[in-house]
N, C-alpha and C positions, 0 to 999 in steps of 0.2 A: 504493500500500500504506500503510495506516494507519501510525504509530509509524517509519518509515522513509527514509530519508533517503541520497543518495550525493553525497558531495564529492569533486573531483578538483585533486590537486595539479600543479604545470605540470609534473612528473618525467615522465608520460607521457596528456595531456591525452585525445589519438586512443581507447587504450586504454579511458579510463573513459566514452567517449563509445557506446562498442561493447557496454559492460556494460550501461550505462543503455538504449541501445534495445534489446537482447535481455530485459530485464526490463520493457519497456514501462513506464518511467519519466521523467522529467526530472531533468537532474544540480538539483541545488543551488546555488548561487552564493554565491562566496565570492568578496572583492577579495584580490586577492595582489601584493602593490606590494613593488619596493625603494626603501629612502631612500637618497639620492645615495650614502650609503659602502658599500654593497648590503646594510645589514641588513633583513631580511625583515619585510615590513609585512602582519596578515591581516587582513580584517574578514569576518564571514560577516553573508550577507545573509538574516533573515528569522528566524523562531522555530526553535528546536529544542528548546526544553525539554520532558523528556520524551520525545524521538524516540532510534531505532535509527540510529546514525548508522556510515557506510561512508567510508572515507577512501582512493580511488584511489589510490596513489603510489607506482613504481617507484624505489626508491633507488640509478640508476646516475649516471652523467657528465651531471654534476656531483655526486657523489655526496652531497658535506656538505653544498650547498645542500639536493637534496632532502630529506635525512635530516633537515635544520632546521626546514625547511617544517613537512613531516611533524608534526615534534612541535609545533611553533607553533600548524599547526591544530586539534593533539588539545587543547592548552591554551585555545584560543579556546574551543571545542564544548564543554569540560570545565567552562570560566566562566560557559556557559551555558546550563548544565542537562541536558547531552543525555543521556538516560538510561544508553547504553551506544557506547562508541567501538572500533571493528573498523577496525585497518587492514589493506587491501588490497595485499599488497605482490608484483605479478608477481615482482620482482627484489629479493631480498633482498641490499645489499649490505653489504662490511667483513665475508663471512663465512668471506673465505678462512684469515684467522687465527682458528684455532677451539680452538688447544693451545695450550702451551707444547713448539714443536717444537724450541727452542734457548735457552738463559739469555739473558735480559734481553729478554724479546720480551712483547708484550701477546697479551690475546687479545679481539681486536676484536670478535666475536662476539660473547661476555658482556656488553662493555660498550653494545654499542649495544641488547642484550635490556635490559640494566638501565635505560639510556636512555630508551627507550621507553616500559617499564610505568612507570617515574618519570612521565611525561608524561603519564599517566594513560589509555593505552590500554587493551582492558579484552580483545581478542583479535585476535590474529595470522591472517591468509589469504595462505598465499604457493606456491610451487614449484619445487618440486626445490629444495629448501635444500642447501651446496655439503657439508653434513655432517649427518645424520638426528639425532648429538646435541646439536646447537643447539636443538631443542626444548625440550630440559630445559635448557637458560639462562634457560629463561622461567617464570614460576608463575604466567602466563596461559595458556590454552588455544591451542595452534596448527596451525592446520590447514593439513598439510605435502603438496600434493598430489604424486604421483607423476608426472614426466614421459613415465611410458612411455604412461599413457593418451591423452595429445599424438600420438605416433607410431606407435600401432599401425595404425591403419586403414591411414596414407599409406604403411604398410611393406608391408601385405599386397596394397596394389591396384596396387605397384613389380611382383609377382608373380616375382620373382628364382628363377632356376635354385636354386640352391644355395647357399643364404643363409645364414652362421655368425654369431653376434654378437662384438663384439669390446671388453676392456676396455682405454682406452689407456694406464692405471695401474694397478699393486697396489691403488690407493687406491679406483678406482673396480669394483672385483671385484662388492660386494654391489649395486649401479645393476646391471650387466649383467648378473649372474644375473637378479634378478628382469624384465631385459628378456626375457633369454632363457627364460625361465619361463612369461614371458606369452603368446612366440610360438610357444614348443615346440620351439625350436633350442638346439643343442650353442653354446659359448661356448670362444672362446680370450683371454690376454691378452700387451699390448704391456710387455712390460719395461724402463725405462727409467730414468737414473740423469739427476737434474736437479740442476745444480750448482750453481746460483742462481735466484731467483726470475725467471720468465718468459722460463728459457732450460731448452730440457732436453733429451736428448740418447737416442736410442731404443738400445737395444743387442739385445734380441733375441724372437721371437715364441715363446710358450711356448702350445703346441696348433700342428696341422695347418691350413692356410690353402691350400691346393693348390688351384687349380679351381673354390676358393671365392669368393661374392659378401658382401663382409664389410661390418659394419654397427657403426661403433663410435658408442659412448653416450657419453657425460657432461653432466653437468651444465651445464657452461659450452665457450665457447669464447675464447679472450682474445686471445693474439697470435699464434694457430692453428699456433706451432710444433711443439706435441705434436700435435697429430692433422695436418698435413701429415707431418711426419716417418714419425709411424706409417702414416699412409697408403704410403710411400714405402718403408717396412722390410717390410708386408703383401704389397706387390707385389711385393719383391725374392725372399719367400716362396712365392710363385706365386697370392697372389689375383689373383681375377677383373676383381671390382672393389672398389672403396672409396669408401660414402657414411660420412657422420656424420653422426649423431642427438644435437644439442648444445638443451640449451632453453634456455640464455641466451647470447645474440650479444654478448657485450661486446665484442669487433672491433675493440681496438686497436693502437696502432701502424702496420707494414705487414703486419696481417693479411689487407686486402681480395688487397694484392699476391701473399701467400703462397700464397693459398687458389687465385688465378686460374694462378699458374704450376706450381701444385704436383700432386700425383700423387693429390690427391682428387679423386670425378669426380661429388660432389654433396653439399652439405651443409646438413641443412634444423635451422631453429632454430624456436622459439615468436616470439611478441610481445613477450615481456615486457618487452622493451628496445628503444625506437624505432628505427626502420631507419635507419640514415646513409648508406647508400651500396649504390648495384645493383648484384650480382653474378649475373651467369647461372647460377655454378655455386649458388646460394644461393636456398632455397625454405624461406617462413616458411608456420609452420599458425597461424592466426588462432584465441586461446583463452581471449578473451574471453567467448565462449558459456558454455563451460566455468566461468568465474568468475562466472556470472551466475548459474548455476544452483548454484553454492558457496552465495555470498548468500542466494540464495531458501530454501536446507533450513537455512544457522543460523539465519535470520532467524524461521523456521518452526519450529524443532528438530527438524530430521528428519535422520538420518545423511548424514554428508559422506562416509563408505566406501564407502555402498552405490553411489555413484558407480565405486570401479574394479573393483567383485567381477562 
């Protein structure tokens, strides 16, 4: 493609490799070196001035390195004419802090939007961002794709008895509506009081779960305390069963542990975040296609919506 161009940072290399062959392209080459104290060294190899440039880079674990990267290459590309810089971010991180939910707290969100358009990026491709107002942190254009288009097909060819969707927070109510919107199912949610960050504690299922085969959404999954647990509160309710539909695997801690001994009995994530470790009960949907063909309509100006209508 004329004016066009795809870079990928080492945050999730596989990833941009899977975009560039479903676009029937070749990545770009860029050197990405550390100097002995590990500050990040970029050189891009070849012209861009004047070109549509794409910047692969998931910003999880190692989150600052990528997020550095990140902007170092939108600085290289910037010094070198590239006419317009899009980064590609599967995994939006730093977005869990998105308020002021308590005095003297930041809000990492904001700052890393400011960060970036500082760095001269010119537009945002990402999904399931972990708060739909993190867009407006930005006064560049961001195209926030919807997870649930990730999961519907693999939901529908599960072909479940009696399938309810489930929220596993107050927080994530408007995710599960519109899951359950999509699929034409009633929606219950998991109630829970979390007393600290990355511990949380389920107290009670608000809607009927009887006989049901429940399907809970979010965005992320982290040290899969909340969605085991809720898995565990659903069943003590008389569900059926218990998958999660989570599109970013952040998986740490003893989450692989939690997830293998726990009362979930499948839980399927996206790509966005490199796989680190096999879990049988764990089933990724590959959505790289899906961001190629993102690429393809801005690069083109043709609606990114019409994609989930």
């Amino acid at each position: 493609m004329d004016g066009f161009k795809i870079f990928s940072g080492t945050g999730h290399p596989e990833f941009a490799k899977e975009i560039a062959k479903s676009l029937e392209i070749e990545l770009s080459g860029a050197k990405i070196k550390r100097f002995s104290d590990g500050e990040i060294s970029v050189q891009i190899e070849g012209s861009v001035r004047g070109q549509d440039v794409y910047i692969i880079q998931s910003t999880s674990v190692p989150a600052n390195d990528n997020l550095m990267e990140l902007m170092i290459m939108t600085d290289a590309l910037k010094r070198s004419s590239a006419r317009s810089i899009t980064a590609v971010m599967p995994y939006f991180g730093y977005a869990r802090q998105d308020r002021k939910a308590a005095p003297r707290v930041p809000i990492t969100a904001k700052l890393v939007a400011n960060l970036l358009e500082k760095a001269g990026i010119d537009r945002i491709v990402t999904i399931d961002l972990h708060a739909g107002q993190i867009q407006g942190f930005f006064d560049i254009p961001v195209d926030n794709l919807y997870g649930s288009i990730i999961f519907y097909d693999y939901i529908k060819s599960k072909k479940l008895k009696n399938p309810i969707i489930a929220s596993p927070d107050i927080g994530g109510v408007a995710r599960a509506r519109h899951f359950a919107g999509k699929l034409g199912l009633e929606m219950v949610i998991v109630d829970k009081h979390r007393a600290e960050a990355n511990v949380s504690e389920v107290m009670n299922i608000i809607g009927d779960v009887e006989g049901r085969d429940v399907i809970l959404v979010d965005d992320m999954i982290d040290t899969a305390g909340t969605i085991v647990k809720g898995a565990a509160a659903l069943k003590a309710s008389g569900a059926n069963s218990v998958m999660a539909c989570c599109t970013h695997a952040v998986l740490s801690g003893d989450a692989y542990k939690r997830i293998e001994e726990g009362e979930l009995d499948e839980l399927v994530v996206s790509d966005s975040i490199p796989s680190k470790q096999a879990c049988q009960k764990i089933k990724i949907i590959y959505t790289a296609p899906l961001f190629a063909k993102v690429i393809d309509r801005v690069h083109n100006n043709q609606s990114v919506n019409n994609l989930f209508i």
